[in-house]
Biopython code that builds the backbone (N, CA, C, O; Angstrom):
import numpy as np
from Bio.PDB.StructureBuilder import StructureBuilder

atoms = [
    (1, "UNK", "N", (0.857, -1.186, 0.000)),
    (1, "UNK", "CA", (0.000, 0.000, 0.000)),
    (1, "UNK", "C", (0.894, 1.238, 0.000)),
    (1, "UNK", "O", (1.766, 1.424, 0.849)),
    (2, "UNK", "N", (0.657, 1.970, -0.880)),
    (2, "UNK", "CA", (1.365, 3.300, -1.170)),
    (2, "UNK", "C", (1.257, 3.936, 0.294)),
    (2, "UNK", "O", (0.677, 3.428, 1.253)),
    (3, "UNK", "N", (2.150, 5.533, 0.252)),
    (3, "UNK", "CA", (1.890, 6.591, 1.325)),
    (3, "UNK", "C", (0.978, 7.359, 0.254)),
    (3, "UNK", "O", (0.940, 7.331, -0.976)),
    (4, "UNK", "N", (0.067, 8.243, 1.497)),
    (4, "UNK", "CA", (-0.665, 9.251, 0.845)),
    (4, "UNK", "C", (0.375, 10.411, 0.413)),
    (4, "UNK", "O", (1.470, 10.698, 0.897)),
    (5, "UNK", "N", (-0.188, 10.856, -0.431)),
    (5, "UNK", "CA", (0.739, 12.292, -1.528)),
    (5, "UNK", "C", (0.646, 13.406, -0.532)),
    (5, "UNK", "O", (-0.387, 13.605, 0.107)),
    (6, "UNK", "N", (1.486, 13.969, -0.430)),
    (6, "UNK", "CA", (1.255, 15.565, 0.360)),
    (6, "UNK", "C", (0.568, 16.429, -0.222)),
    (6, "UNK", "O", (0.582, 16.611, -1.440)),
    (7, "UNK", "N", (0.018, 16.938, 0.442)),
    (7, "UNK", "CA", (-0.381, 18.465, -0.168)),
    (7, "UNK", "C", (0.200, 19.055, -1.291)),
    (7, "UNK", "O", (1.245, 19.613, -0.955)),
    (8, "UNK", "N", (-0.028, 19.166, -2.454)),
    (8, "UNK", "CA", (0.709, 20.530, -3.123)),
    (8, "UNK", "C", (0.105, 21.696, -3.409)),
    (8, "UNK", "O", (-1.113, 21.814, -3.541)),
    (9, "UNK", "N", (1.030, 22.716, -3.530)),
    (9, "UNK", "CA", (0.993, 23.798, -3.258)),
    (9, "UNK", "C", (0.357, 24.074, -4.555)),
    (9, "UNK", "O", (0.541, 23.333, -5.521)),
    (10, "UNK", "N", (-0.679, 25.535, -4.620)),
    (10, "UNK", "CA", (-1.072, 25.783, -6.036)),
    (10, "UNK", "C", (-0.443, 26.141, -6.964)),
    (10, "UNK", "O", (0.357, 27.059, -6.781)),
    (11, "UNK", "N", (-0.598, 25.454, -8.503)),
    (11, "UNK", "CA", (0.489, 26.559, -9.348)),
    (11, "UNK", "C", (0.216, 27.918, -9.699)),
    (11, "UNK", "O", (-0.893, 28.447, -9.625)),
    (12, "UNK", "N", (1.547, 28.601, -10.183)),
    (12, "UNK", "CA", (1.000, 29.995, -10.509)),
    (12, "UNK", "C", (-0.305, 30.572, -11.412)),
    (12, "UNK", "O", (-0.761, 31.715, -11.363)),
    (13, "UNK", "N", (-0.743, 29.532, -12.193)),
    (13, "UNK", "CA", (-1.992, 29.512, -12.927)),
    (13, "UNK", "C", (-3.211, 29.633, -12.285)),
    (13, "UNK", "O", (-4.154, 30.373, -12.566)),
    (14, "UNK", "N", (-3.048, 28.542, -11.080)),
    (14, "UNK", "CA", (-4.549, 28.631, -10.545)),
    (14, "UNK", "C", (-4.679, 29.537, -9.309)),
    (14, "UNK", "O", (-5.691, 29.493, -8.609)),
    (15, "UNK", "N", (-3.413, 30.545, -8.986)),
    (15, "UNK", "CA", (-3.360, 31.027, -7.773)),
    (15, "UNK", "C", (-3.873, 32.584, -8.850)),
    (15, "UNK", "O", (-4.742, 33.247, -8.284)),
    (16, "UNK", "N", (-3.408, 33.173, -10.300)),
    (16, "UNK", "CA", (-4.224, 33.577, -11.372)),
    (16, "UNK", "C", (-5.549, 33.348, -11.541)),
    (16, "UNK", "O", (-6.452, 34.147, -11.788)),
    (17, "UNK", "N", (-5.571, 32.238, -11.390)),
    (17, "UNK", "CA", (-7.690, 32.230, -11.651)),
    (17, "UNK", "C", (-8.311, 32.235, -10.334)),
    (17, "UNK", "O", (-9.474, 32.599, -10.156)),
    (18, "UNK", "N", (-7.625, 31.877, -9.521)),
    (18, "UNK", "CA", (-8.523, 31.922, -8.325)),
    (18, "UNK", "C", (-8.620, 33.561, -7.764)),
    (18, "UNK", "O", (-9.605, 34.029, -7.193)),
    (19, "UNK", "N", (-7.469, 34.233, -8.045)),
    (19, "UNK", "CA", (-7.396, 35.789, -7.933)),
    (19, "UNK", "C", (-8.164, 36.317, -8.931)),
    (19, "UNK", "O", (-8.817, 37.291, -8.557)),
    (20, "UNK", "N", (-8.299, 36.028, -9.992)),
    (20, "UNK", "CA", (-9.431, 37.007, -10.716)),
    (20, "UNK", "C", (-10.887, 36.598, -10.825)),
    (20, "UNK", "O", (-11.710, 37.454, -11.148)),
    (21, "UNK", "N", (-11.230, 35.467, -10.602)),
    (21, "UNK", "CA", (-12.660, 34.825, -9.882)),
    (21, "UNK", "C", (-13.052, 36.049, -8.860)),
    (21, "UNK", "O", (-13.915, 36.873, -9.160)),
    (22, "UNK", "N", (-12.048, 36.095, -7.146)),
    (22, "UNK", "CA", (-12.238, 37.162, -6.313)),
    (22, "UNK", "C", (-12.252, 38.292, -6.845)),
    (22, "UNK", "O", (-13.193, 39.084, -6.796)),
    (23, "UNK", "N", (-11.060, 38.475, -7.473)),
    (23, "UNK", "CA", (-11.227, 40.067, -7.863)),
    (23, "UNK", "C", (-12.350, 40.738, -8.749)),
    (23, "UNK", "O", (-12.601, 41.939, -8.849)),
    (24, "UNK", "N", (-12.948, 39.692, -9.355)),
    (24, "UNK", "CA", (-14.377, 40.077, -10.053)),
    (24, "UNK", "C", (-15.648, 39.817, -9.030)),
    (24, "UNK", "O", (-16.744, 40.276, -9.351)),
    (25, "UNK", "N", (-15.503, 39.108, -7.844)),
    (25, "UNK", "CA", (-16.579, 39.354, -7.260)),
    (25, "UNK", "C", (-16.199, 40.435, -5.694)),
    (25, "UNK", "O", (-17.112, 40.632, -4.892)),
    (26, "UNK", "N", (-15.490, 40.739, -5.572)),
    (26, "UNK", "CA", (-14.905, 42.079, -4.732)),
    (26, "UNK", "C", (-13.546, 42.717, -5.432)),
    (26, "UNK", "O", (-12.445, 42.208, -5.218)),
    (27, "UNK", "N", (-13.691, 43.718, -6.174)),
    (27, "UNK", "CA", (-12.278, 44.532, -6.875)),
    (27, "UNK", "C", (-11.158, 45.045, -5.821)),
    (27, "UNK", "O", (-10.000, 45.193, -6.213)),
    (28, "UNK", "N", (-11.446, 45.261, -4.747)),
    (28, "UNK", "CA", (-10.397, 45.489, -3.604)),
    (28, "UNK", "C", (-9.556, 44.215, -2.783)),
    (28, "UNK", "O", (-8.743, 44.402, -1.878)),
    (29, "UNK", "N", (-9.866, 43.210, -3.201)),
    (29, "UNK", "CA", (-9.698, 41.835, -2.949)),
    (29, "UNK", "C", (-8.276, 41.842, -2.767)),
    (29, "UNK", "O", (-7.709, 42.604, -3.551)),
    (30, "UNK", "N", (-7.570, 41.263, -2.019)),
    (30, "UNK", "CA", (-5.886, 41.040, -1.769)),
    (30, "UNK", "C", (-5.214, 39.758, -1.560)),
    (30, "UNK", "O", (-5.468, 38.987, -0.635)),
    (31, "UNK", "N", (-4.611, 39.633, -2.194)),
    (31, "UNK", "CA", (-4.001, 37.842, -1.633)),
    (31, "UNK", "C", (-3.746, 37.774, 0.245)),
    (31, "UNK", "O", (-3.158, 38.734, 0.743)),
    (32, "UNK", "N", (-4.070, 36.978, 0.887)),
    (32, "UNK", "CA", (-3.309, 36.669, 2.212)),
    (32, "UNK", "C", (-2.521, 35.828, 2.118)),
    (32, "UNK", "O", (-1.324, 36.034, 1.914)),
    (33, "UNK", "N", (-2.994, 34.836, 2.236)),
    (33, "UNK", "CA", (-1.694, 33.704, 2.031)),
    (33, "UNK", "C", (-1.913, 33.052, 0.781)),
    (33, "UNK", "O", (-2.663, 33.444, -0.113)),
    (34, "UNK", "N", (-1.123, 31.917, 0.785)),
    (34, "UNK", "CA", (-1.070, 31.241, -0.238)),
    (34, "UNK", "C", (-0.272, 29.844, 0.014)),
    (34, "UNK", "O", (0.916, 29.884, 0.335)),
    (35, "UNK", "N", (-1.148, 28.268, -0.184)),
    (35, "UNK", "CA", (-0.428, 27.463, 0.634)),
    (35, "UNK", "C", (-1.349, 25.850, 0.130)),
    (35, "UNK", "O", (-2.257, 25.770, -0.697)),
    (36, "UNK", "N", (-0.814, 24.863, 0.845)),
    (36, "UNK", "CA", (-1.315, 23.837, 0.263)),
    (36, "UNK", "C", (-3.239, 23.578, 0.245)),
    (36, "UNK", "O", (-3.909, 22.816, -0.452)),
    (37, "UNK", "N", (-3.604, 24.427, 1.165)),
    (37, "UNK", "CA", (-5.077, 24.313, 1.528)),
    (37, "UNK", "C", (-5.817, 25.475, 0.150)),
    (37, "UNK", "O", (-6.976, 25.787, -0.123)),
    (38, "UNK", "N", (-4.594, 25.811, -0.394)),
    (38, "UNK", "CA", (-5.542, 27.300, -1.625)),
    (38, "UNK", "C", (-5.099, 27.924, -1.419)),
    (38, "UNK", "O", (-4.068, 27.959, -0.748)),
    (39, "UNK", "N", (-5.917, 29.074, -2.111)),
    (39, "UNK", "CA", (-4.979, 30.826, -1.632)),
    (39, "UNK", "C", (-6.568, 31.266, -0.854)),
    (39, "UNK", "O", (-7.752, 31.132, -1.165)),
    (40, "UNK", "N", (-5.769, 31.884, 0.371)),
    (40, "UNK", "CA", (-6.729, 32.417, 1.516)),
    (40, "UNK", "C", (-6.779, 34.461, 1.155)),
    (40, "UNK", "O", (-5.809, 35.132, 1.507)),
    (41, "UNK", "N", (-7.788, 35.022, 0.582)),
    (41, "UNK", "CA", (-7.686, 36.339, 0.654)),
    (41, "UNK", "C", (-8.439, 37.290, 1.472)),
    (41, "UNK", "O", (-9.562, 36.996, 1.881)),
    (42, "UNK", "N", (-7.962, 38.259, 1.698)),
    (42, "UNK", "CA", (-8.273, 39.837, 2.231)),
    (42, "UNK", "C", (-9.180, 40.620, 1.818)),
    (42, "UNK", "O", (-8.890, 41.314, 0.844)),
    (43, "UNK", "N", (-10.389, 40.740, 2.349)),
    (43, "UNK", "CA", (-11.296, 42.044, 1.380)),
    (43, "UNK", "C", (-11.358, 42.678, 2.553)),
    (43, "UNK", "O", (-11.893, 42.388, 3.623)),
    (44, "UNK", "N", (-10.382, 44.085, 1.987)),
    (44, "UNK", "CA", (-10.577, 45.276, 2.706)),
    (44, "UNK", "C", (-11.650, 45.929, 2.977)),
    (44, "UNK", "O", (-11.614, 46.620, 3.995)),
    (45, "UNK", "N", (-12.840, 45.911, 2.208)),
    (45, "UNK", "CA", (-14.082, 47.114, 2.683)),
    (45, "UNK", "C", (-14.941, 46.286, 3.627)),
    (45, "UNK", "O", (-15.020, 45.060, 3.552)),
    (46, "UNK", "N", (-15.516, 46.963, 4.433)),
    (46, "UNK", "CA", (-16.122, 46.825, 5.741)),
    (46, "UNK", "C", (-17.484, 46.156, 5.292)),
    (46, "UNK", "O", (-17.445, 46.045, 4.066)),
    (47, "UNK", "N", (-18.417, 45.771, 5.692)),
    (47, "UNK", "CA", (-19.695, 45.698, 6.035)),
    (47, "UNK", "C", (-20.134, 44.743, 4.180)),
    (47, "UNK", "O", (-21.227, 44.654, 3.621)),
    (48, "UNK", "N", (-19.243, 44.396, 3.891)),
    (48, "UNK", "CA", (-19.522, 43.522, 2.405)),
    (48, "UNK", "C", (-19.870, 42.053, 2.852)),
    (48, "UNK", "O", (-19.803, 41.377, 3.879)),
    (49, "UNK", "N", (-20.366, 41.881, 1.260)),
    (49, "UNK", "CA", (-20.872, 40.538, 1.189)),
    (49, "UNK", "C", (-19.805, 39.346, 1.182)),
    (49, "UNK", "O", (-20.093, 38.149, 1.151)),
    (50, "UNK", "N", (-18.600, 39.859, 1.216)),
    (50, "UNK", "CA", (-17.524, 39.096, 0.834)),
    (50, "UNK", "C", (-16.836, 38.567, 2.071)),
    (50, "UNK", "O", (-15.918, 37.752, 2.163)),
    (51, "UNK", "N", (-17.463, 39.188, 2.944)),
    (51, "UNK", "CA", (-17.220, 39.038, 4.504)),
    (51, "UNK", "C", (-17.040, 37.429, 5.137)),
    (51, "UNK", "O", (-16.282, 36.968, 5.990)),
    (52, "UNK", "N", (-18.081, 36.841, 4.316)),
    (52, "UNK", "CA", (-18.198, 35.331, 4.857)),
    (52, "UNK", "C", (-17.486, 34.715, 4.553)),
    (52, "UNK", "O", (-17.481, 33.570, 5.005)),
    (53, "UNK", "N", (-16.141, 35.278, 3.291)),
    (53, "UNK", "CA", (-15.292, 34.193, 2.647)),
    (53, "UNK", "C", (-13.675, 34.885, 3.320)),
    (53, "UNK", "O", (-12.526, 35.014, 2.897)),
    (54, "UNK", "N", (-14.361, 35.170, 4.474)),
    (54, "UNK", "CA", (-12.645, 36.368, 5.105)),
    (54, "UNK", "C", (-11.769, 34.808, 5.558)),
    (54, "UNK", "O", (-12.313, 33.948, 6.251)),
    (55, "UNK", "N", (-10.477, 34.689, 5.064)),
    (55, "UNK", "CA", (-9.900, 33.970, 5.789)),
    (55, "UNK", "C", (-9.923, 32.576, 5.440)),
    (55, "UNK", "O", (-9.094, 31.806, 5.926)),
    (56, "UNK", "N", (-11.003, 32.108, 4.461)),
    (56, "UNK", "CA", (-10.895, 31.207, 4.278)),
    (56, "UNK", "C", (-10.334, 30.342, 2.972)),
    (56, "UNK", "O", (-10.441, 30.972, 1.920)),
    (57, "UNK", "N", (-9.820, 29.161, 2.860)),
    (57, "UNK", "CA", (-8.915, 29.374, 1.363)),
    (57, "UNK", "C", (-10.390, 28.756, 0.246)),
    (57, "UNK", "O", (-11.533, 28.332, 0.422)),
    (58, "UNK", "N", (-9.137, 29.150, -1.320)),
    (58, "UNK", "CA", (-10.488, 28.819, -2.409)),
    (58, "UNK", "C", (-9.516, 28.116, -2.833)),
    (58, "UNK", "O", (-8.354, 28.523, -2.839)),
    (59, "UNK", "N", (-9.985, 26.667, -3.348)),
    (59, "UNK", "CA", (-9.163, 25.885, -3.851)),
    (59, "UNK", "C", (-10.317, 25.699, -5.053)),
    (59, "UNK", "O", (-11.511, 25.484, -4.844)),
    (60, "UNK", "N", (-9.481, 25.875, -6.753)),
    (60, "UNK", "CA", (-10.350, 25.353, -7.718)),
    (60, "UNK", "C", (-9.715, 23.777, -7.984)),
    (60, "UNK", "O", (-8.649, 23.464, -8.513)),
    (61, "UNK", "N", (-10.523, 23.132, -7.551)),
    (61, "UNK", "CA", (-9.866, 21.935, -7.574)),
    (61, "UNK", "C", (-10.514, 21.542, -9.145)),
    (61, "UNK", "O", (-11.603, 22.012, -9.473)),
    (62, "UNK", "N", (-9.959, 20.897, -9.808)),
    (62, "UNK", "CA", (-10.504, 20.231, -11.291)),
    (62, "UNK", "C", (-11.149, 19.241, -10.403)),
    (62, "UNK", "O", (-10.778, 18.716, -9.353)),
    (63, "UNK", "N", (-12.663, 19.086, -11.415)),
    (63, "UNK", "CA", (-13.681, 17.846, -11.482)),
    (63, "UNK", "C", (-13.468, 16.838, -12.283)),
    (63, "UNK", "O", (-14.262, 15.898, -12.318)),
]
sb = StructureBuilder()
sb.init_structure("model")
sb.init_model(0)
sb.init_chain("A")
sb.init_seg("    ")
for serial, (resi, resn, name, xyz) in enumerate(atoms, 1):
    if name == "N":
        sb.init_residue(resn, " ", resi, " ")
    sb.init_atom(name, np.array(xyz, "f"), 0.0, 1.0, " ", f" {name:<3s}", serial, name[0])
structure = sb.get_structure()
């Protein structure tokens, strides 16, 4: 029985689409991190709808 695969990290392509996905649904949008779980971003303006996705990562995983 094999070991399970580690995590990898996103490539620069999808850390690109996953930033302009956000940046088209909040334009002030900022990278935070970036890491094996996705890229986790920053929306600076207050009291938005974008609020619920603070902190958490977006992974486009292929189907």
């Amino acid at each position: 029985m094999g070991k399970p695969l580690a995590p990898s990290m996103p490539t620069p392509k999808q850390i690109e689409q996953a930033f302009s996905a956000a940046k088209e649904l909040c334009p002030g949008v900022r990278i935070k991190a970036i890491g094996p779980d996705g890229v986790s971003f920053e929306y600076p303006e207050e009291n938005s709808a974008a609020g619920e996705w603070e902190g958490k990562p977006f992974s486009g995983a292929a189907e």
